[in-house]
N, C-alpha and C positions, 0 to 999 in steps of 0.2 A: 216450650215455655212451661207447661208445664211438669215436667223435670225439673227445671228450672226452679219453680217455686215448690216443690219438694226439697230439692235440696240445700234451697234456702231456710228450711223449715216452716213455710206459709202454709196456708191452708191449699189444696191440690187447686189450681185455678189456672190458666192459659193466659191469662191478665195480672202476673205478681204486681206486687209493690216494688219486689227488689232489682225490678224492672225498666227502663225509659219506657211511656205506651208509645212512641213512635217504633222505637227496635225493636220490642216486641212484636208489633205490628208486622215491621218488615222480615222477622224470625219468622213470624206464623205465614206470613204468604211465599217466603223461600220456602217452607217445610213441605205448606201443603203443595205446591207447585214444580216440588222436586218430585225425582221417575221415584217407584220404589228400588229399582236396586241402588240407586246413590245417596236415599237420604240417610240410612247408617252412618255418611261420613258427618253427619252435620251434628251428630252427638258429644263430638267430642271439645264441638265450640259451646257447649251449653256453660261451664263451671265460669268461664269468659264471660259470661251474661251479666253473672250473677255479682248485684253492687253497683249497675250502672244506670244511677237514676238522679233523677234532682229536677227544679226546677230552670234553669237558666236555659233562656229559650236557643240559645246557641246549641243547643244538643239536635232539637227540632231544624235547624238551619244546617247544621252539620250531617244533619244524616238525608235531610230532603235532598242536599246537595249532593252527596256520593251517592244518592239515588240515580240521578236524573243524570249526572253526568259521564257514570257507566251508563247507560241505557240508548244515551243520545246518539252516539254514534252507531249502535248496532238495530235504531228501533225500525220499524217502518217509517214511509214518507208519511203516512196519516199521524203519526204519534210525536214528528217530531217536532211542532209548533208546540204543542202543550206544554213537552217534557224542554223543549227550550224558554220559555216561559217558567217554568219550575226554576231553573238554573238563575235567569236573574232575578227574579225574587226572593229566593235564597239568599245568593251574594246580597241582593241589596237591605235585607235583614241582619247579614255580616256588618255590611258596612254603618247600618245604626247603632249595633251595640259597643260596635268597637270606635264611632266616631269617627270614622274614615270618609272620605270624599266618595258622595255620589257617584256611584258606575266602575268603581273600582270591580276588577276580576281578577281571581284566582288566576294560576296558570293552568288548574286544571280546569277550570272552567271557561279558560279563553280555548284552552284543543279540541275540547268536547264542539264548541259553537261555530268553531272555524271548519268543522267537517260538515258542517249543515249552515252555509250560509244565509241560502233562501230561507228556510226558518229563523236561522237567527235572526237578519233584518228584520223582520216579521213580528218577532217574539219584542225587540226593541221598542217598536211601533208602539206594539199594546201594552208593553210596560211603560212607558212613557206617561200613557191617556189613565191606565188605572191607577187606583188608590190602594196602595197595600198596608192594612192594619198588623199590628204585631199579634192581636187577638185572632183575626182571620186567617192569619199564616199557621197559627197554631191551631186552629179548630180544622182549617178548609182544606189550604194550600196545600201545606207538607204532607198529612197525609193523602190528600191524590197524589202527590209526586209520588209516593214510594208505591199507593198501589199501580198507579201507571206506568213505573218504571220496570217492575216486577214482572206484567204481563207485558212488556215490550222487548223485556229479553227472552221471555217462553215464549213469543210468537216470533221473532225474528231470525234471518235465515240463517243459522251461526250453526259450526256442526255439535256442539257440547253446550245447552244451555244451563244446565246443572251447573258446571266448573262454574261459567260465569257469578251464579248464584250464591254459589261458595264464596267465591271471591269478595264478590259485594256484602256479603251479613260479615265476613272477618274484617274486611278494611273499616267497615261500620261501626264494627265494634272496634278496634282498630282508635276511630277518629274518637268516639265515646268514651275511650280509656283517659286517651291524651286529654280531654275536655274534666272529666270528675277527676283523677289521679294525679295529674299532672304527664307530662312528656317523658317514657321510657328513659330510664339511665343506659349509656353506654355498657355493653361488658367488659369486666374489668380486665386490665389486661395482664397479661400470664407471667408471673414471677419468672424473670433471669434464673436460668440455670447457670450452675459452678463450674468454673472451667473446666476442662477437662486434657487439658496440653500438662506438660512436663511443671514441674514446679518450679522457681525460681532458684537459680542456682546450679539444677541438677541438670548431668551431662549430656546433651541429644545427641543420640545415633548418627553417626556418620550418611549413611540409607537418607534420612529426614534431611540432614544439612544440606544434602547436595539437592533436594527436590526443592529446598526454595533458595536456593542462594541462585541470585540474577545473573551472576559471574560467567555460567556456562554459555550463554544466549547473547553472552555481548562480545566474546571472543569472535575472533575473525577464524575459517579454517582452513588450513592449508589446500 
């Protein structure tokens, strides 16, 4: 991050502007939590960082939630009522800004819960009974989900927790691009080339006539 805010032209600071403070957050605890020989690779997501800020708490919901629901499936059994709890308060933060029906789930957050059912029922229960503010999801919630996301895939028994970590700060930023920029364009697709067969008119080789004329293949042979 701070890379980040140098090459933003900010003042040198671990905390840019030009930042979301959630990704940021979860930048800084991939980084520090990565081995030293892997974090090298995490440099090159830095210029990706850079522009991805605003207010719309959708960003905080969007990134609590690619927290928790990597993390769910691979955490400990201790970890995983919390970080299942994280996942529908999330969603259910989706579902108020977008106006959508209560209890509504992602698909990736119905795969994530369905690997951890005992938590899930669990995590259900207690979201039911408590009261979630849109203020407290942003001050409280979201950030525990990403730091408890964070250390439940550097404790959990997976043989590469780095890649993991990789993975989750680019989908993250990934989800933050589509949220401020809008939804990536398709690439374009690749100009027809000119034909390259005989021209119109002009005589084809006998050699060529006879490899596609269907003539030979239908005769009967003595």
């Amino acid at each position: 991050m701070e890379l980040a805010s140098y090459l933003a032209g900010e003042r040198w600071s671990d905390h840019p502007a030009c930042t979301h403070p959630l990704l940021a957050a979860l930048a800084r605890l991939v980084n520090d939590n990565t081995s030293d020989d892997n974090r090298g690779r995490l440099i090159e997501l830095v210029p990706s960082i850079i522009g991805l800020a605003g207010d719309d708490l959708r960003l905080d919901a969007q990134i609590s939630l690619r927290c928790a629901t990597t993390a769910l499936p691979v955490a400990a059994a201790e970890r995983q009522l919390a970080l299942a709890v994280s996942v529908l308060a999330a969603e259910e933060v989706m579902c108020r800004l977008d106006g959508a029906p209560p209890g509504r789930l992602s698909e990736r957050s119905e795969a994530a819960l369905a690997q951890v059912p005992r938590a899930a029922e669990q995590a259900r229960k207690f979201s039911r009974a408590a009261k979630l503010t849109e203020k407290g999801f942003r001050r409280y919630a979201a950030p525990n989900a990403v730091q408890l996301s964070v250390v439940g895939i550097v404790q959990a028994c997976i043989p590469d927790p780095d890649t993991l970590l990789r993975e989750l700060l680019t989908e993250a930023i990934a989800d933050c691009s589509a949220l401020v920029h809008g939804p990536a364009l398709p690439a374009p697709l690749p100009a027809p080339r000119p034909a390259t067969g005989p021209a119109p008119g002009s005589a084809v080789p006998p050699a060529e006539a006879g490899a596609t004329d269907p003539a030979p293949a239908l005769r009967a042979h003595p």
